[in-house]
N, C-alpha and C positions, 0 to 999 in steps of 0.2 A: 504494500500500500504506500504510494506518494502522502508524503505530507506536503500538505499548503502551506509554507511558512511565510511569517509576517512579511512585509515590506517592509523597508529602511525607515520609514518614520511611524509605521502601526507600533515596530518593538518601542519607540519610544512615548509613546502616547502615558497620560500619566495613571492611567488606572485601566489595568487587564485581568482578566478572571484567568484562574488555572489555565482552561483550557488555551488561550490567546498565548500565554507563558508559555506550553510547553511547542508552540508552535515560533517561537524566538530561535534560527537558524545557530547565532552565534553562542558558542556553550557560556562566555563570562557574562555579557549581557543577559541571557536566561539565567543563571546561577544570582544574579542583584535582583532581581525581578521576584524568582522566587523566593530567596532571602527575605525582601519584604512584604511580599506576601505572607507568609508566614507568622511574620513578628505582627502584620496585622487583624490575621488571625488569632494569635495568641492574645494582642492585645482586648478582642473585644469578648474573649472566651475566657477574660481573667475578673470575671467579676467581683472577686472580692479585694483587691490589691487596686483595680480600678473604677471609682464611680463612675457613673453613667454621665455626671455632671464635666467632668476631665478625659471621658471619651474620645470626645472631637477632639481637644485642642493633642491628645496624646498620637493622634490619626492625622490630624496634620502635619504634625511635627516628625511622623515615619515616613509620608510623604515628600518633606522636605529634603531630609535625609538622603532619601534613594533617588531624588530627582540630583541632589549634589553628586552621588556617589557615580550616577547617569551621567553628568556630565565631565565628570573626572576621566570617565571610560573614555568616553567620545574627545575628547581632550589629548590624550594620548594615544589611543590606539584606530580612530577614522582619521 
């Protein structure tokens, strides 16, 4: 089976479900992608260490993160 992977600017779009990740060609850009997925998952699965009220700004703040982290890639290795 052919996989469909992203185009050059879908991999970097700022919010991709699983599926969208594992269709990211390049392994280190998929490996950031997933990374924070993850941690955003954990974050909103950690209900007792996080209120609901610091949700958002903690989901921003991993967003920010991985967009930095996005461009640090693209920075050095396109």
């Amino acid at each position: 089976m052919k996989v469909d992977y992203l185009s050059e600017e879908e991999q970097f779009i700022k919010v991709l479900n699983q599926e969208e990740i594992s269709r990211i060609q390049n392994p280190e850009i998929r490996k950031i992608r997933e990374k924070y997925w993850r941690l955003q998952h954990e974050a909103f699965m950690n209900e007792r260490d996080i209120p609901d009220s610091e949700l958002g700004k903690v989901s921003k703040e991993l967003i920010r993160q991985e967009q930095e982290e996005l461009q640090r890639f693209k920075n050095t290795k396109i």
